[in-house]
VEXKE-860515 format. One record per residue (C-alpha): residue number from 1; residue in three letters; x, y, z. Coordinates in nm, 3 decimals, decimal comma, padded with zeros to 5 digits. Each point is the difference from the previous one (the first is absolute). Last residue first. Layout:
<kolnus>
num: NUM	residuo: ALA	X: X	Y: Y	Z: Z
...
</kolnus>
This chain:
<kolnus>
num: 317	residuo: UNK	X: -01,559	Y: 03,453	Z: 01,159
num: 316	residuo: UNK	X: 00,246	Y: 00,022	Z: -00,269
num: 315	residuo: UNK	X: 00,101	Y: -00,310	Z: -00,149
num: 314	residuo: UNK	X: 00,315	Y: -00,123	Z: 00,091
num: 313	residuo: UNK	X: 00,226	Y: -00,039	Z: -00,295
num: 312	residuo: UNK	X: 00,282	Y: 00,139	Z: 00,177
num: 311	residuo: UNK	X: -00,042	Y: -00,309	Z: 00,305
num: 310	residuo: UNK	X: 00,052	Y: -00,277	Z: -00,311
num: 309	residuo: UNK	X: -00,168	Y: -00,145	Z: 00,148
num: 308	residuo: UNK	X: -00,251	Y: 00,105	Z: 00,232
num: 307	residuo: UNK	X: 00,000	Y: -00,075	Z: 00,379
num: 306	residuo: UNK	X: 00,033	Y: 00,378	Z: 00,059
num: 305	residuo: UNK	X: 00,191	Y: 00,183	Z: 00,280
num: 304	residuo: UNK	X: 00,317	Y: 00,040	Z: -00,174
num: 303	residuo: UNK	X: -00,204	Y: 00,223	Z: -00,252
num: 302	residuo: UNK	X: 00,216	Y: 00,328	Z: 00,062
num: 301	residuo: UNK	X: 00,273	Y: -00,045	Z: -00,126
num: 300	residuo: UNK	X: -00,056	Y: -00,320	Z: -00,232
num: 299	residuo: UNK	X: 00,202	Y: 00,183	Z: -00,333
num: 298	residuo: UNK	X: 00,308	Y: -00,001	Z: 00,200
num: 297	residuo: UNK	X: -00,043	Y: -00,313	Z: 00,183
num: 296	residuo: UNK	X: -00,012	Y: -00,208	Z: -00,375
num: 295	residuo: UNK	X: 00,269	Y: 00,200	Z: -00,071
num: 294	residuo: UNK	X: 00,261	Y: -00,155	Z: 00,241
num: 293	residuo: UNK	X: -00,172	Y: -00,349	Z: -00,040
num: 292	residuo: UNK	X: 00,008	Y: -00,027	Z: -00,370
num: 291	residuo: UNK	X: -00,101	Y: -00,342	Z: -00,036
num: 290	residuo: UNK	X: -00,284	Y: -00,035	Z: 00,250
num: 289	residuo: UNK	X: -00,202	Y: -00,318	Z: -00,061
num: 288	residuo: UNK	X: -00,353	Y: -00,003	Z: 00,141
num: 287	residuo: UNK	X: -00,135	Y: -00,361	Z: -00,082
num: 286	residuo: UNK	X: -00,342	Y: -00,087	Z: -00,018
num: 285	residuo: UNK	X: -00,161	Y: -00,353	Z: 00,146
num: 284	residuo: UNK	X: -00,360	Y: -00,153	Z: -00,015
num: 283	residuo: UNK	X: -00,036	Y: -00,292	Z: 00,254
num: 282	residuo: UNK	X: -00,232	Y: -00,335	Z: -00,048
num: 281	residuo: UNK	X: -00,345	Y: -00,098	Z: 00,158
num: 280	residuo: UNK	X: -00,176	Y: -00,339	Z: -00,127
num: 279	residuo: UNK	X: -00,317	Y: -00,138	Z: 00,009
num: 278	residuo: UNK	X: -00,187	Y: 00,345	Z: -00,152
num: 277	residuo: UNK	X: -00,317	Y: 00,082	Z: -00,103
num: 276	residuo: UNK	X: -00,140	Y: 00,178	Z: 00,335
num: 275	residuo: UNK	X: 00,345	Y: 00,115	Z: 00,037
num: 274	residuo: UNK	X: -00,104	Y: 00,215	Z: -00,325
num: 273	residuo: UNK	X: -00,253	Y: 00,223	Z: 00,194
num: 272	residuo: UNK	X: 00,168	Y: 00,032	Z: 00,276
num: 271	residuo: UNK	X: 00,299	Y: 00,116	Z: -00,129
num: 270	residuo: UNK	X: -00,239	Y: 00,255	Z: -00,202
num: 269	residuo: UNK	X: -00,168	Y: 00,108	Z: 00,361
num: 268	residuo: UNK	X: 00,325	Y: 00,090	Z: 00,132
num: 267	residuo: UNK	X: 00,219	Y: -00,261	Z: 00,205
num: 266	residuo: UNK	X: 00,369	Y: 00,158	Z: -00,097
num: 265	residuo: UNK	X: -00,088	Y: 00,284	Z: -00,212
num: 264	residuo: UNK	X: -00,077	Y: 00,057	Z: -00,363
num: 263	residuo: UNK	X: -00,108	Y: -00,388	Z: 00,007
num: 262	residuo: UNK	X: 00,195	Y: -00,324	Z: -00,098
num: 261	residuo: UNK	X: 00,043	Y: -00,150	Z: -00,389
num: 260	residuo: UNK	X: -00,187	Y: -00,235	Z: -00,097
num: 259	residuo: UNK	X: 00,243	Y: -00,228	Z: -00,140
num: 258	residuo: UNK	X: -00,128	Y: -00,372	Z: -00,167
num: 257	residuo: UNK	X: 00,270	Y: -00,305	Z: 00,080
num: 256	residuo: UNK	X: 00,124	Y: -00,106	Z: -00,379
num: 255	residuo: UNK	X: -00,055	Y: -00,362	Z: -00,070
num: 254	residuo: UNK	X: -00,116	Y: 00,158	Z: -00,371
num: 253	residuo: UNK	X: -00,314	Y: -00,226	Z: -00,030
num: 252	residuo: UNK	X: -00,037	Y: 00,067	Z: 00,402
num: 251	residuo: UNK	X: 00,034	Y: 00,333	Z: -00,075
num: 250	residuo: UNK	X: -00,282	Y: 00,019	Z: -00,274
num: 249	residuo: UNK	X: -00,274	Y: -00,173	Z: 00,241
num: 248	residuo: UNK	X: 00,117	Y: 00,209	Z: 00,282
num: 247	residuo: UNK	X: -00,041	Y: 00,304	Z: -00,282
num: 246	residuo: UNK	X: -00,372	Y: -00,112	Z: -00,080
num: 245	residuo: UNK	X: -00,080	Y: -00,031	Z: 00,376
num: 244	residuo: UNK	X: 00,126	Y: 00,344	Z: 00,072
num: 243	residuo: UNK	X: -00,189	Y: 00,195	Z: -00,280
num: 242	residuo: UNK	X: -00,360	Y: -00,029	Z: 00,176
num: 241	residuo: UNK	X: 00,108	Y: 00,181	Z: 00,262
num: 240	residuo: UNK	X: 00,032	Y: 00,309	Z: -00,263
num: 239	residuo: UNK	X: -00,377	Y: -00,041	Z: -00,001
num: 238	residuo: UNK	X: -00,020	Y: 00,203	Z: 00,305
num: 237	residuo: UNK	X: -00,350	Y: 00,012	Z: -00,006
num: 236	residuo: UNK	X: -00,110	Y: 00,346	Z: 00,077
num: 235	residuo: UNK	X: 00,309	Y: 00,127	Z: -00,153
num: 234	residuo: UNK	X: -00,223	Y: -00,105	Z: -00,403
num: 233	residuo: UNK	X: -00,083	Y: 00,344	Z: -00,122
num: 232	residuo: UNK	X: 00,350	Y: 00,146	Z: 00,097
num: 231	residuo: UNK	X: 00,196	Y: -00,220	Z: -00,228
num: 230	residuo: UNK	X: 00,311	Y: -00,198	Z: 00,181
num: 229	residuo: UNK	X: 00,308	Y: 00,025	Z: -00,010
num: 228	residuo: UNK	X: 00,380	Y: -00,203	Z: -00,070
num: 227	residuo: UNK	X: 00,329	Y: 00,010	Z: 00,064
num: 226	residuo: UNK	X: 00,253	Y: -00,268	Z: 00,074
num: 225	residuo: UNK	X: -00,116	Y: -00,323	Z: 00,120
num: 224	residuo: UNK	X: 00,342	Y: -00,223	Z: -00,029
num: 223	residuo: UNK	X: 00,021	Y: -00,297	Z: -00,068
num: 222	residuo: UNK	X: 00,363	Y: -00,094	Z: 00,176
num: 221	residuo: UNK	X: 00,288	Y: -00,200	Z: -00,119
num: 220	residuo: UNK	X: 00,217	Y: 00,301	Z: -00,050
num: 219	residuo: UNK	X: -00,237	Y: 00,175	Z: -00,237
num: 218	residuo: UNK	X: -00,318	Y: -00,054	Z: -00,140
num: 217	residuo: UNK	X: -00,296	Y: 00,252	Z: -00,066
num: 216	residuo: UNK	X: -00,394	Y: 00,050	Z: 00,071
num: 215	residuo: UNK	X: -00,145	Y: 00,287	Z: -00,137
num: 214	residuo: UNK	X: -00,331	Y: 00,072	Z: 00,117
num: 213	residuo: UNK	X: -00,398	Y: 00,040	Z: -00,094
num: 212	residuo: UNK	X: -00,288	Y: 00,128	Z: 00,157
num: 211	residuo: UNK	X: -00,392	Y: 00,031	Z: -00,106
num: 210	residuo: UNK	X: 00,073	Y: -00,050	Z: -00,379
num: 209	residuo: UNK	X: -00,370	Y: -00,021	Z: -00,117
num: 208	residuo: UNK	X: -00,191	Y: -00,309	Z: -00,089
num: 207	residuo: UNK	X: -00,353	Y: 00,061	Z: 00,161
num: 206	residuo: UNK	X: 00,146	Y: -00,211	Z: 00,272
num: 205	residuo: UNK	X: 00,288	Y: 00,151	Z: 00,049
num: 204	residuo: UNK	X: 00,305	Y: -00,082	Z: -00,126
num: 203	residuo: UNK	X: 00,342	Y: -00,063	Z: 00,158
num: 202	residuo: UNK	X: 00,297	Y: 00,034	Z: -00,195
num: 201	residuo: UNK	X: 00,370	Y: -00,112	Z: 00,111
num: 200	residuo: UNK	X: 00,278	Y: 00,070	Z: -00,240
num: 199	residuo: UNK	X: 00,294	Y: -00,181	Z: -00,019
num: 198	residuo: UNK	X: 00,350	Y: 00,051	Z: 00,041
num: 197	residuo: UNK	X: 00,356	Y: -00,146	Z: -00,097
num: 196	residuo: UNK	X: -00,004	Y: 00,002	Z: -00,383
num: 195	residuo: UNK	X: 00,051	Y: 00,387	Z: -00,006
num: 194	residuo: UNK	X: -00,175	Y: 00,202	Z: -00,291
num: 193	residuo: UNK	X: -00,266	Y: 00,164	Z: 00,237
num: 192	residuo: UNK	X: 00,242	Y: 00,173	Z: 00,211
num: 191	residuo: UNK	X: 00,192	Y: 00,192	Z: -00,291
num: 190	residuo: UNK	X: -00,436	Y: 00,148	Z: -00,056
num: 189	residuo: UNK	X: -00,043	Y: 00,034	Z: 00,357
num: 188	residuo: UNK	X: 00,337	Y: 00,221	Z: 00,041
num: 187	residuo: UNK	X: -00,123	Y: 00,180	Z: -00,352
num: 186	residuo: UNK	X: -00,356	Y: 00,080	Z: 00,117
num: 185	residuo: UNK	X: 00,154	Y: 00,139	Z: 00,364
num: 184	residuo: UNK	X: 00,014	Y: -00,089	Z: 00,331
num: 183	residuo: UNK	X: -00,163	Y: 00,166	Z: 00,255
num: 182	residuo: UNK	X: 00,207	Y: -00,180	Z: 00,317
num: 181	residuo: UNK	X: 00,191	Y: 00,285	Z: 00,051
num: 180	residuo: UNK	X: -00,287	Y: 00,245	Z: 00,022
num: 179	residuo: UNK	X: -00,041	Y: -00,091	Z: 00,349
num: 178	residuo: UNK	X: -00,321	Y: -00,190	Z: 00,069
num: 177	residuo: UNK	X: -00,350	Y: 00,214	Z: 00,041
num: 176	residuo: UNK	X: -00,189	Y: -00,390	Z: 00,088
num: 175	residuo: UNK	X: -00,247	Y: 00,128	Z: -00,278
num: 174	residuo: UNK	X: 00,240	Y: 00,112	Z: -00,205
num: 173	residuo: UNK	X: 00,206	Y: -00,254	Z: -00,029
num: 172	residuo: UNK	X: -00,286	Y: -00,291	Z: -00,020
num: 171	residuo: UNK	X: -00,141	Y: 00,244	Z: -00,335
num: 170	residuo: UNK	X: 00,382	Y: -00,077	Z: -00,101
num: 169	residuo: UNK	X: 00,022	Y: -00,326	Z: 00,036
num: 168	residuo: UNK	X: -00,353	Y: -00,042	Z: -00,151
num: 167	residuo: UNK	X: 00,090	Y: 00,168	Z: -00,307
num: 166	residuo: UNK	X: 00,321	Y: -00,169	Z: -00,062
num: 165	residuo: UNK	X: -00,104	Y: -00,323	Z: 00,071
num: 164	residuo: UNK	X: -00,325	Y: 00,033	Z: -00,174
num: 163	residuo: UNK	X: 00,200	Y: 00,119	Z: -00,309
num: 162	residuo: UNK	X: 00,174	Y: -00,307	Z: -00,020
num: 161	residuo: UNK	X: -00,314	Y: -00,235	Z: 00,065
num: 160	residuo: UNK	X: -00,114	Y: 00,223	Z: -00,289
num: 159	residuo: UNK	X: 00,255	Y: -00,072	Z: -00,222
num: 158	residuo: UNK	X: 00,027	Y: -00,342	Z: 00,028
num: 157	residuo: UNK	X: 00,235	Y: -00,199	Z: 00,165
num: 156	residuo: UNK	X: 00,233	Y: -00,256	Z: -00,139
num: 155	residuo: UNK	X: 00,338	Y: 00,165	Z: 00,080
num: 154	residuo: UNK	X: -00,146	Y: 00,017	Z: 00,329
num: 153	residuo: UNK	X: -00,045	Y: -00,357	Z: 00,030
num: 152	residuo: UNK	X: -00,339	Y: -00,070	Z: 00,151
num: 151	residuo: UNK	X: -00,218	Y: 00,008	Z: 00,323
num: 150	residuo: UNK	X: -00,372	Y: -00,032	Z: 00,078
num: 149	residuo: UNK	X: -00,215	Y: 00,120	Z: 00,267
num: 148	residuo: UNK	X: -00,395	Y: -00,078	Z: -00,014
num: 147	residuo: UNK	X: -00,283	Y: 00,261	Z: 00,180
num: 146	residuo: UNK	X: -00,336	Y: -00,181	Z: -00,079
num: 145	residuo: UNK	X: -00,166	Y: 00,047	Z: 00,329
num: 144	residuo: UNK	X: 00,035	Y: -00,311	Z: 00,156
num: 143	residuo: UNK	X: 00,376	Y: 00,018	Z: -00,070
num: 142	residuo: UNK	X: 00,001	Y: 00,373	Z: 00,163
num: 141	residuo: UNK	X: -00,150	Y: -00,192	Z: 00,332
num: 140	residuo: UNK	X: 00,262	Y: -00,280	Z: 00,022
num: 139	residuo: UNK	X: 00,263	Y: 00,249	Z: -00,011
num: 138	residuo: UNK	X: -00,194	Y: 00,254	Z: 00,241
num: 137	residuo: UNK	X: -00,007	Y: -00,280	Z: 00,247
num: 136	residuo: UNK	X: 00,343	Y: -00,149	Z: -00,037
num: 135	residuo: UNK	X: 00,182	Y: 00,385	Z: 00,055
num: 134	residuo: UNK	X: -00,254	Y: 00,025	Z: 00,327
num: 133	residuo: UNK	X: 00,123	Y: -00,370	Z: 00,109
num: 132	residuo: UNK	X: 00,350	Y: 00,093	Z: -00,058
num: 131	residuo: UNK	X: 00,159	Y: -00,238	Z: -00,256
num: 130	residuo: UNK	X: 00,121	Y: -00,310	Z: 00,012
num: 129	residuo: UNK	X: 00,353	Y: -00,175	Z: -00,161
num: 128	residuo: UNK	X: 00,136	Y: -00,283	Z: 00,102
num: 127	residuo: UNK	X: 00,355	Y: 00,002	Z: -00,107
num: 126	residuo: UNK	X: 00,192	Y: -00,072	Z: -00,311
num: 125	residuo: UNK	X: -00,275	Y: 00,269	Z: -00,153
num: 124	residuo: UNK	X: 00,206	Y: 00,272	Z: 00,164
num: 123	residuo: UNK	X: -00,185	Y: 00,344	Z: 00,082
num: 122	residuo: UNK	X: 00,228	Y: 00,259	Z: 00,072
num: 121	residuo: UNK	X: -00,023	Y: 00,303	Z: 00,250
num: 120	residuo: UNK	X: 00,303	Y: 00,291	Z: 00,011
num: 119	residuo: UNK	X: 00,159	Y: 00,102	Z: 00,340
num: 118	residuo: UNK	X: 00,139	Y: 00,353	Z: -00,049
num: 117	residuo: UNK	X: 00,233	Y: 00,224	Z: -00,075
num: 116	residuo: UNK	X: 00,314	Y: -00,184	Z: 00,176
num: 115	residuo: UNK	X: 00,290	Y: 00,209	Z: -00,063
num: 114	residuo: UNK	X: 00,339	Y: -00,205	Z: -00,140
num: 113	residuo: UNK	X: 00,304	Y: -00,131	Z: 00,155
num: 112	residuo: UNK	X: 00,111	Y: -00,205	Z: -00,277
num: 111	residuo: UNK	X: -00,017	Y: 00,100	Z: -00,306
num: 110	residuo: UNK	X: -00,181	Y: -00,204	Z: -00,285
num: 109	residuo: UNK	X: -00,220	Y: -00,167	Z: 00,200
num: 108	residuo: UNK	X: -00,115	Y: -00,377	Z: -00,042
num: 107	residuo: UNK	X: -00,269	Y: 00,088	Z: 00,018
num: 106	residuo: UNK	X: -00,335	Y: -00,011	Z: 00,115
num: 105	residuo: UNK	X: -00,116	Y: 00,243	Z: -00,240
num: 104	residuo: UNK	X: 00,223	Y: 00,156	Z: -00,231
num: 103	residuo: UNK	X: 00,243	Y: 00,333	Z: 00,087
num: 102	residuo: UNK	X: -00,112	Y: 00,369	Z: -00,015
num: 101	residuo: UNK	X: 00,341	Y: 00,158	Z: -00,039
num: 100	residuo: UNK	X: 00,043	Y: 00,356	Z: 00,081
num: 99	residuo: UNK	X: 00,352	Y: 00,135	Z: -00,116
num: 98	residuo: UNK	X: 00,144	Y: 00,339	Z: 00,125
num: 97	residuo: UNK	X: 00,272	Y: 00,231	Z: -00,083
num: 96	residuo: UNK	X: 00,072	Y: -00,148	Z: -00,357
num: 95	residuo: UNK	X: 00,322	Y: 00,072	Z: -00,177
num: 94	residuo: UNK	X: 00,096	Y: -00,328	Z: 00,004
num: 93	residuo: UNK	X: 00,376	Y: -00,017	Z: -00,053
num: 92	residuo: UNK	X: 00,031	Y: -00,056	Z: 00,374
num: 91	residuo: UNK	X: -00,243	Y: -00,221	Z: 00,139
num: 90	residuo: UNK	X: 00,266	Y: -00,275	Z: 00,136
num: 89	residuo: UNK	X: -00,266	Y: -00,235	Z: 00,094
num: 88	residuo: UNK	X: 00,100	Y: -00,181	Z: 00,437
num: 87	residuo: UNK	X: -00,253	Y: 00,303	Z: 00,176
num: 86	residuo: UNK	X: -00,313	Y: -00,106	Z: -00,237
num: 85	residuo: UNK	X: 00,059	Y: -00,385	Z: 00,115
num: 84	residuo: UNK	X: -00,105	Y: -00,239	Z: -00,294
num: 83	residuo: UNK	X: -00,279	Y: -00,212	Z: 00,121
num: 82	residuo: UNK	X: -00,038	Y: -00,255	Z: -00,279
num: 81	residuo: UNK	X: 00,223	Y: -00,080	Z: -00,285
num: 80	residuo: UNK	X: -00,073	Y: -00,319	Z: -00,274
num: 79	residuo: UNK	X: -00,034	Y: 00,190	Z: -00,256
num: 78	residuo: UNK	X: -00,259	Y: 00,254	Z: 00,221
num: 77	residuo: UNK	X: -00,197	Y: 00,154	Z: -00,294
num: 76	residuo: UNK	X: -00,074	Y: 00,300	Z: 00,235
num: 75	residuo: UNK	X: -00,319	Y: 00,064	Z: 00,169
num: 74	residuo: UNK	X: -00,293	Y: 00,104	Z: -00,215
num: 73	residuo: UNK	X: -00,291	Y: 00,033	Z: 00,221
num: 72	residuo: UNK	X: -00,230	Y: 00,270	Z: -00,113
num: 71	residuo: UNK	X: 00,091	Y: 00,305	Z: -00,121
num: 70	residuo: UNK	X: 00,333	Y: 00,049	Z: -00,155
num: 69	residuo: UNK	X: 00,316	Y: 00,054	Z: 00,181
num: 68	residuo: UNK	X: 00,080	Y: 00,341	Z: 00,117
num: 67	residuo: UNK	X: 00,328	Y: 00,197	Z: -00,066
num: 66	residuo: UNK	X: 00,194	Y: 00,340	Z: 00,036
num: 65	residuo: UNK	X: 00,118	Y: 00,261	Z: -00,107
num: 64	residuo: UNK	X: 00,248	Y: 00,281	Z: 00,028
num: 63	residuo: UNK	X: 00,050	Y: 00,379	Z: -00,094
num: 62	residuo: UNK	X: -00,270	Y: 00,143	Z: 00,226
num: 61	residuo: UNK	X: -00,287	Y: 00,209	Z: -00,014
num: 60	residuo: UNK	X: -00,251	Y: -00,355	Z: -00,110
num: 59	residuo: UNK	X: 00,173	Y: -00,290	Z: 00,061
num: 58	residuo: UNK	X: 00,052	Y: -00,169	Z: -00,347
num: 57	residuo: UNK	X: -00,160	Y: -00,347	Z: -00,007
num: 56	residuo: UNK	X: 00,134	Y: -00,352	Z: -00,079
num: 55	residuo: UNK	X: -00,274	Y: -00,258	Z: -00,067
num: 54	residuo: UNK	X: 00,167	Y: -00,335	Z: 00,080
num: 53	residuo: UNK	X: 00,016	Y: -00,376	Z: -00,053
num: 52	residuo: UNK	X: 00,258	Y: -00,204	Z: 00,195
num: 51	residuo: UNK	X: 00,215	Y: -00,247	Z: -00,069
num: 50	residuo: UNK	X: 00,209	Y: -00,193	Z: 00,270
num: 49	residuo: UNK	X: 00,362	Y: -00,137	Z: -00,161
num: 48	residuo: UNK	X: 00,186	Y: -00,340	Z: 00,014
num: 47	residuo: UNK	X: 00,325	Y: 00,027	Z: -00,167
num: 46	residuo: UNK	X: 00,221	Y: -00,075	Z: 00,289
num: 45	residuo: UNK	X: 00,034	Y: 00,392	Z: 00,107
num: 44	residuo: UNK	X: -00,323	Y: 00,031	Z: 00,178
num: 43	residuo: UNK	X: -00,128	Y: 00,237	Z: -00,213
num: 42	residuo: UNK	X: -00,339	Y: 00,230	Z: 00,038
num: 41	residuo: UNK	X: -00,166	Y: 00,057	Z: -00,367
num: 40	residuo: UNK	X: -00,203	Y: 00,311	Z: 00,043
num: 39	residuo: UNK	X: -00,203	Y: -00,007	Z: -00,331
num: 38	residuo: UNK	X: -00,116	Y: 00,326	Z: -00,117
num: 37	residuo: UNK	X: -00,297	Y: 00,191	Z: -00,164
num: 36	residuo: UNK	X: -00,329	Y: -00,143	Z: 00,055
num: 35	residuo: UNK	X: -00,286	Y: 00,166	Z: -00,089
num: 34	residuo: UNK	X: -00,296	Y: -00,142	Z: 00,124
num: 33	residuo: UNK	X: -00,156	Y: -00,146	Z: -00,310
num: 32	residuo: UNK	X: 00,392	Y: -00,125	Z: -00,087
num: 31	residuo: UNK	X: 00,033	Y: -00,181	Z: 00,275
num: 30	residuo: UNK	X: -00,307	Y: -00,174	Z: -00,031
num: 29	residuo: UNK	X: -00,007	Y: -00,075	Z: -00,321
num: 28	residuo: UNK	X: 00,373	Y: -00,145	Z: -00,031
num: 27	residuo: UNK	X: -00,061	Y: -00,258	Z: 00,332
num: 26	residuo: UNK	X: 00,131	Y: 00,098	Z: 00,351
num: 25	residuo: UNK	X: -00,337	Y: 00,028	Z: 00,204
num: 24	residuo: UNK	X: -00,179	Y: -00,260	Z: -00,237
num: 23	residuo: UNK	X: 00,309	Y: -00,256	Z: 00,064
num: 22	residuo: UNK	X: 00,129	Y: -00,147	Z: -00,339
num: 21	residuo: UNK	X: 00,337	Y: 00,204	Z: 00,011
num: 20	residuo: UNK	X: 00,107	Y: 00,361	Z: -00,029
num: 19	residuo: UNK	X: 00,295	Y: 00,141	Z: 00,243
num: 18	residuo: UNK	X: 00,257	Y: 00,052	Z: -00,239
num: 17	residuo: UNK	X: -00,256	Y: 00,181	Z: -00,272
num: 16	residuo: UNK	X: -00,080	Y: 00,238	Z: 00,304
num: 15	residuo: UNK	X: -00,075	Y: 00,281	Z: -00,254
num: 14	residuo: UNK	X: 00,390	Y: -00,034	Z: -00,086
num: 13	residuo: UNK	X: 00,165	Y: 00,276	Z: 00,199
num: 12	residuo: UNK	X: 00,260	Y: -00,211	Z: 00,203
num: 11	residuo: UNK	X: 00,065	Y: 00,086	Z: 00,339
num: 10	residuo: UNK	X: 00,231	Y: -00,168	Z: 00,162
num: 9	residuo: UNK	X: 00,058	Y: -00,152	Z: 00,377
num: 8	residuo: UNK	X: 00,271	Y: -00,158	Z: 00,156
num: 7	residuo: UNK	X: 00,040	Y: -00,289	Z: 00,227
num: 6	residuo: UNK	X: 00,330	Y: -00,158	Z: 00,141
num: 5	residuo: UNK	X: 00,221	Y: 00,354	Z: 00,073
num: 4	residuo: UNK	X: -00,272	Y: -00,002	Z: 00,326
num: 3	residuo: UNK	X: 00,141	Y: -00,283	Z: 00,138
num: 2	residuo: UNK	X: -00,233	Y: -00,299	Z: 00,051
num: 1	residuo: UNK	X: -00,087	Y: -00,114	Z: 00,345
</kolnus>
């Protein structure tokens, strides 16, 4: 067991500059189009040293702050460290009460002891690979009907498979009423767009309209299907099944396993849905690190009964 005087953590307000590398979840465009403000660097003392990207946010009524990773999977750049224990970091010198770390699929983890969120659904093309009947079906049937999904380069997108993204993303939003979170903005789509990691998916309908379209993005070995929607005319067919055998095709030219990502809750119907796809089940972690314990309790009386992290940021039922 390590000591605790073996690992400490700083906070370095550089954007995340310390944590940037070639994965889509840690590049420069992605970090900056969701504001990224920190690295936490976590030293082991024999030069090796976990980075991790951060938004660091003042808590509302109080003096302090604290810190969220970005959305998505970002993990840390590991350096060759994996499953740091929270309890063994000296976190003084922070100045953070609270860190939530969403880590990378699959792992390896970051921190060790982390929360399970939920299982996550993969399609690798190193392994046979068969959809549901029903998925097969409406595939097959689209094709007949002149519905044909294609993929390219971001970078060398056009403008209107750009703006079919963005519009269809949202209309999908809105239709499904999703949390505002996940609205993103023109300028978080336009940083997004100038990443060499990701591709855009478009599937036309037959009388040549965008019917849906998604982003599809690499990071830690893993293709992974990351937002996306669908036009309202064209729900009848489902013609974003007609996107999965274009992106099996691209991640078996990248030998990167596809991620579906799991449902809002263990088994819903959207598990269902993309288990139907999948060959392959992997694990999504998050990590609640307390680094101010004393006030940490002080600003959580009264929401020790929530699951929530951090408890003070419970929403309001």
């Amino acid at each position: 067991m390590q000591s605790m005087t073996q690992w400490r953590a700083i906070l370095v307000p550089d954007g995340g500059q310390r944590a940037c590398c070639a994965d889509y979840f840690r590049s420069e465009p992605y970090l900056k189009a969701e504001g990224v403000t920190h690295s936490l660097i976590v030293e082991d003392g024999e030069g090796r040293a976990l980075r991790v990207p951060l938004i660091v946010r003042p808590i509302e009524g109080t003096p302090y702050r604290d810190a969220v990773s970005p959305y998505g999977f970002p993990g840390a750049e590991l350096n060759g460290m994996s499953e740091v224990p929270p309890d063994a970091i000296d976190w003084r010198g922070m100045e953070l009460v609270s860190i939530f770390v969403r880590d990378r699929i699959g792992g390896p983890c970051c921190f060790s002891g982390g929360r399970l969120r939920t299982d996550v659904c993969l399609i690798d093309s190193t392994q046979p690979v068969r959809f549901r009947d029903d998925h097969a079906a409406d595939i097959r049937r689209n094709t007949r009907l002149g519905y044909v999904s294609t993929y390219v380069p971001v970078k060398e997108s056009t403008e209107e498979q750009r703006e079919a993204l963005k519009a269809l993303y949202r209309r999908t939003l809105a239709r499904d009423r999703a949390d505002a979170r996940y609205d993103f903005t023109d300028a978080w789509f336009e940083e997004v767009f100038t990443c060499g990691f990701a591709w855009l998916v478009t599937t036309r309908a037959p009388d040549g309209a965008i019917a849906s379209s998604a982003l599809a993005v690499l990071s830690d070995g893993l293709l992974h299907h990351f937002i996306g929607g669908t036009a309202d005319a064209y729900l009848k067919h489902s013609p974003e099944k007609n996107e999965y055998p274009v992106l099996v095709e691209l991640s078996a030219k990248l030998e990167a396993p596809m991620h579906l990502g799991g449902g809002l809750r263990p088994g819903d119907r959207l598990e269902q849905f993309k288990r139907g796809f999948a060959n392959r089940m992997s694990s999504f972690y998050t990590h609640d690190l307390i680094c101010d314990p004393d006030v940490y309790a002080e600003l959580s009386r009264g929401h020790e009964a929530t699951d929530y992290f951090p408890a003070y940021r419970a929403p309001r039922s």
